[in-house]
C-alpha positions in Angstrom: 3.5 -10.3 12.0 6.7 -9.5 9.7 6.1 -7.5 7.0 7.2 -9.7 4.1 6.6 -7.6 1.3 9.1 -4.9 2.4 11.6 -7.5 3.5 11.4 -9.0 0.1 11.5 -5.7 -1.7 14.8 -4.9 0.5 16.1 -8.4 -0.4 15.1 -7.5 -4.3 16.9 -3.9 -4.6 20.4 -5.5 -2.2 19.4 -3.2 1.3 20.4 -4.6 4.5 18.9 -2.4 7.8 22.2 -1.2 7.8 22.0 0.8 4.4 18.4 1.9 4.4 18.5 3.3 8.0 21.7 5.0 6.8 19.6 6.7 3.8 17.0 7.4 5.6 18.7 8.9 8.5 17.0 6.6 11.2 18.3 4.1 13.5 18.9 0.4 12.4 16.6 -0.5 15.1 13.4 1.3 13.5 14.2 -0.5 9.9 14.7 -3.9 12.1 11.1 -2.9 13.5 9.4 -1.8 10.4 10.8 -5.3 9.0 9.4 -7.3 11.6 5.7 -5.9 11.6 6.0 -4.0 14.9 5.6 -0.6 13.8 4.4 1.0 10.9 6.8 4.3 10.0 5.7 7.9 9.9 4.3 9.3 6.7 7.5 10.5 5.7 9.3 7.3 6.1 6.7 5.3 4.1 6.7 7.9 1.0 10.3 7.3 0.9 10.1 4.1 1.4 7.8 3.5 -1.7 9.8 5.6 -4.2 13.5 3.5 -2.9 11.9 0.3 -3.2 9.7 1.0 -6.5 6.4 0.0 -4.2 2.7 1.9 -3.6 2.3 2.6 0.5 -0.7 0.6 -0.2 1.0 -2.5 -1.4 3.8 -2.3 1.9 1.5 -1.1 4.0 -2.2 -2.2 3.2 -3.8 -0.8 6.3 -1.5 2.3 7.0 -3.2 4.6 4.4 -7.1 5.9 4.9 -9.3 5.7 2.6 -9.4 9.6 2.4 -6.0 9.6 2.1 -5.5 7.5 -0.6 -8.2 9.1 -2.4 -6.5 12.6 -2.4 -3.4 10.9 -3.5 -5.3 9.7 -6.4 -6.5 13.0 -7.6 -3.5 14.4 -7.1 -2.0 11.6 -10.1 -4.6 13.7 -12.5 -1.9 15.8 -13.9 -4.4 17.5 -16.7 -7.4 16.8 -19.1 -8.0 17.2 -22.9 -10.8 17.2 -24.2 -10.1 15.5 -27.0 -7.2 13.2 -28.2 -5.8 15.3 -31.0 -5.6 18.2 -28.9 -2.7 16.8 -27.4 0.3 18.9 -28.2 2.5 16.8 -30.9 5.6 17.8 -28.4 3.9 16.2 -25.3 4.1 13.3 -27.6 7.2 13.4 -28.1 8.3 14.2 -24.5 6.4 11.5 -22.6 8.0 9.2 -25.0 11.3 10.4 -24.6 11.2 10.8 -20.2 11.1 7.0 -20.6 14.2 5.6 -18.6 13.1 1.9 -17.9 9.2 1.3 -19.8 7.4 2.3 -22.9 4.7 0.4 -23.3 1.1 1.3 -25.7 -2.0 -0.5 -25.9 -4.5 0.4 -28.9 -6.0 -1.2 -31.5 -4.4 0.7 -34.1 -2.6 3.9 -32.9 -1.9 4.8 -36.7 -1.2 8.1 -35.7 2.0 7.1 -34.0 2.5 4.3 -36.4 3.1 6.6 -38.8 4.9 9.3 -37.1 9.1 8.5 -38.1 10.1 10.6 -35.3 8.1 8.3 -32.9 9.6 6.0 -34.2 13.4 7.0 -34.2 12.7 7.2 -30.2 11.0 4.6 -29.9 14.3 2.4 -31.4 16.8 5.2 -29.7 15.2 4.2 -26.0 15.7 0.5 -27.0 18.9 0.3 -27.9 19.6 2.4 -24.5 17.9 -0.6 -22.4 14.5 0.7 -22.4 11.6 -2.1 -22.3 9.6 -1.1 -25.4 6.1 -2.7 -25.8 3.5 -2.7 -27.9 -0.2 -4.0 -28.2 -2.0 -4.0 -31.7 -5.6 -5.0 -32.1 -6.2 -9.0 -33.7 -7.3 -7.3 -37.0 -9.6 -10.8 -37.4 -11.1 -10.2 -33.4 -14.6 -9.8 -32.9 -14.0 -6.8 -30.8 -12.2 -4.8 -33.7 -15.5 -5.9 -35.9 -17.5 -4.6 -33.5 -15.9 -1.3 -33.1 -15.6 -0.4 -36.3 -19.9 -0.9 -36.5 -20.2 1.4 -33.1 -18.1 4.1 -35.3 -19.9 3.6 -38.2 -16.4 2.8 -40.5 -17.0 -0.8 -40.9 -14.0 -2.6 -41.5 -11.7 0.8 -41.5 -10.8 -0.3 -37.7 -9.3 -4.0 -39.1 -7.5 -2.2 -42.0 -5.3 0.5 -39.7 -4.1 -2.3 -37.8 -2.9 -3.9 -40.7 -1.8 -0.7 -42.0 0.1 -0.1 -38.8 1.8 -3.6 -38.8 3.1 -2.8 -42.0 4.4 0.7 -41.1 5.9 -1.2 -37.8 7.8 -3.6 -39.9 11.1 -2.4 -39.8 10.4 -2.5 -35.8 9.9 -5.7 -35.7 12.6 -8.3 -34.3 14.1 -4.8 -33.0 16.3 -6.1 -29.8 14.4 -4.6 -27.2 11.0 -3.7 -28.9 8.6 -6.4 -28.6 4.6 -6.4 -30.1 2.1 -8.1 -29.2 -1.5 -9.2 -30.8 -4.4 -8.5 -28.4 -8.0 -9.7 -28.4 -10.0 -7.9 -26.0 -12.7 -5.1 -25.3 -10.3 -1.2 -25.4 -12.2 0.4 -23.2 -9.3 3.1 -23.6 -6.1 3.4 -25.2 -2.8 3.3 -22.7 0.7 5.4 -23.7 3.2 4.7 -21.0 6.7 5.4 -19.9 7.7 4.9 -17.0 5.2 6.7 -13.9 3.8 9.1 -16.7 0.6 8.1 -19.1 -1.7 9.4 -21.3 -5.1 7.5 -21.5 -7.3 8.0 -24.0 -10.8 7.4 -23.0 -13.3 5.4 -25.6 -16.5 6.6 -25.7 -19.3 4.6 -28.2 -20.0 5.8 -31.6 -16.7 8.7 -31.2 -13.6 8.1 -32.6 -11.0 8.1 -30.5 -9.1 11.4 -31.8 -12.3 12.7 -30.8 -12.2 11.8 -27.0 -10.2 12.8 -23.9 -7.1 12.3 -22.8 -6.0 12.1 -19.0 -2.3 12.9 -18.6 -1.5 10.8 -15.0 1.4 10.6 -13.3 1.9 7.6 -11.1 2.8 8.4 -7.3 3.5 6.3 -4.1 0.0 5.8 -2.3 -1.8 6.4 -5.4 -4.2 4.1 -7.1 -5.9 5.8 -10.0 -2.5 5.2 -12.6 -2.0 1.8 -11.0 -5.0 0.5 -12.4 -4.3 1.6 -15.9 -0.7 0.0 -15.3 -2.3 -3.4 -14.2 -4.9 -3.3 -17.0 -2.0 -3.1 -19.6 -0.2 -6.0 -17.9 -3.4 -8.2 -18.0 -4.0 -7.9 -21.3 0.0 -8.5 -22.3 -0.2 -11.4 -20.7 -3.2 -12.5 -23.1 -2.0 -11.3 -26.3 0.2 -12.8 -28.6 3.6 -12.2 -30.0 3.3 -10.9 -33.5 6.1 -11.8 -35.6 7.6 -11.1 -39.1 5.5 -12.5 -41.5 
């Protein structure tokens, strides 16, 4: 059976066999195989495979990796814990931010910390104006969930009030070409800072603020599922949310 999802990726980044077996030093008859489903490629080929075409082994190749396998490329995405969130050195900040090339994306209910760092954002408006998809999720200050947060961490309303706080520290952001926010409404089960195959999640653990809880720096890699799953839970609830605009 051809394998349609590398043929489509090939179509999507303008490879014919020609090219790719030429930059992967293989014969044109190999790619011509690997395209039409009657061979899988060698280890090597599929890791370089995945990082030409922007693609996990397992999304190209669904049966190729074990589940062993796929399991040690997971752990090794874990690039380092913290403890806690605020033991996070401000220059890591600063440098994930700034490795962003294509994506920059942050999902939180209030993230005031950032919203009110200026040399955030000066990046975040630099990377823009270079091309770089900036985008960012704020907590629906009238949502249930941000109620009921607040009561699990014992500050009430304090939850509703950073958002606002951050929306008004974000203003000058907003209607920035290339910078876009929206309004979510869901459970955070953790807080996602993204650019490009590098994150920082910050876990949310009841009745603990989330300065107060770990970090996991990831970094994505072909074959590996643990970032993807962050990555797909931050396009889910994009999708959701909705835009917030100048008021």
């Amino acid at each position: 059976m051809p394998n349609e999802r590398l043929r489509a990726a090939m179509v999507e980044h303008g490879l014919t066999h020609h090219a790719l077996a030429e930059e992967l030093g293989v014969n044109v008859k190999s790619v011509e195989r690997w395209v039409g489903g009657e061979i899988v490629p060698f280890p090597r080929n599929r890791h370089r495979l995945a990082i030409r075409l922007g693609r996990d082994e397992s999304y190209l190749w669904p049966d190729a990796l074990t589940q062993d396998r796929a399991t040690a490329l997971s752990e090794s995405e874990l690039v380092r814990i913290y403890p806690h969130r605020a033991d996070v050195p401000a220059d890591d900040w600063k440098h994930l931010f700034e490795s962003g090339d294509a994506e920059i994306g942050i999902l939180v209910y209030a993230g005031l910390f950032l919203a009110e760092d200026s040399g955030f954002q000066r990046i975040i408006r630099k990377k823009a104006k270079a091309g770089v998809r900036v985008r960012i999720l704020l907590g629906d200050p009238d949502d249930a969930h941000v109620a009921e947060r607040g009561e699990e961490e014992g500050i009430g309303h304090a939850v509703a009030a950073k958002i606002r706080n951050a929306q008004v520290l974000y203003r000058d952001l907003l209607g920035a070409h290339g910078i876009e926010f929206r309004l979510h409404r869901t459970v955070l089960y953790n807080s996602i800072y993204r650019a490009d195959d590098r994150l920082f999640v910050n876990t949310h653990i009841y009745g603990l603020p989330a300065a107060q809880a770990p970090v996991w720096h990831l970094r994505k890699i072909p074959g590996g599922e643990l970032a993807r799953h962050y990555l797909d839970s931050f396009e889910r609830v994009w999708d959701s949310a909705r835009p917030l605009t100048e008021s």
